[in-house]
Structure formats: C-alpha cells, structure tokens
C-alpha positions in Angstrom: 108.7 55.5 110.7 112.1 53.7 110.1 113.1 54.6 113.6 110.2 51.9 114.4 110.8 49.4 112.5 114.6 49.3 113.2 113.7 49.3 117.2 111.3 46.5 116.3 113.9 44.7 114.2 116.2 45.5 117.7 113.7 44.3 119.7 113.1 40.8 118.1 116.8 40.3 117.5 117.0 40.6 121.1 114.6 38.7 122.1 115.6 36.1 120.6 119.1 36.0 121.7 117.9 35.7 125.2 115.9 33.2 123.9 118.5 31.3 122.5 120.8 31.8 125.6 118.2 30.3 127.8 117.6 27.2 125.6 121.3 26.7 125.9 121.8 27.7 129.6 119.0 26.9 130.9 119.5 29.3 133.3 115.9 31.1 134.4 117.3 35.1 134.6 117.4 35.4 130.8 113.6 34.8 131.0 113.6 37.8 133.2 115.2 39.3 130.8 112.8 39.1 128.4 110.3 39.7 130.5 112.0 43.1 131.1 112.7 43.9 127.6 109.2 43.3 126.5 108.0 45.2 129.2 110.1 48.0 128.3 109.0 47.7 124.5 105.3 48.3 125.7 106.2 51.0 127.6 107.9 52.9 125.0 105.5 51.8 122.5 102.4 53.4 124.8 104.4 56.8 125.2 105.2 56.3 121.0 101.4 56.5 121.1 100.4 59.3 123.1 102.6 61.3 121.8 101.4 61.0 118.1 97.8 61.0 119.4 99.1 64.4 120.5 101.0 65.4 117.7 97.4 64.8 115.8 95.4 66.6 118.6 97.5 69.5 118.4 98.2 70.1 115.1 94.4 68.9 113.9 
C-alpha cells in the first residue's frame, strides 16, 4: 500500500512540475507531457486493479 501512495505522491510532484514549466515556458509539449503521464498513471492504475481483483479471485 505505501508503494501507492509514494507513486501517487510521484505522480502529483510530477505533474505539477510540468505544470509549472509550462506556466513559465509557455511552451505546448509539456502539456503533452502531462497528457502522457496521466495516461500512463491510468494505465498502471487499471492493471494495479485487475491484478488485485485477481489476487482476491484466486485466493477467495
């Protein structure tokens, strides 16, 4: 469970250093970026979620 939270924290501190760099830049790729990184969080975040919905399946 701390595994999560500290990819979480990871995730938000990155986010928002992409964020920040955009505000500064202005420079549109750190917005793809983002989009990339949250897209990557919800990927691993579904698989995260199968597999302990299988965990639970299996050893139910």
């Amino acid at each position: 469970m701390i595994v999560i939270r500290l990819l979480l924290v990871a995730l938000l501190i990155a986010v928002a250093a992409l964020g920040l760099a955009w505000l500064f830049t202005g420079n549109r790729k750190y917005l793809g970026y983002i989009g990339r990184v949250l897209r990557f969080a919800l990927v691993v975040g579904v698989v995260a979620a199968l597999f302990y919905v299988v965990e639970r399946v299996v050893l139910r």
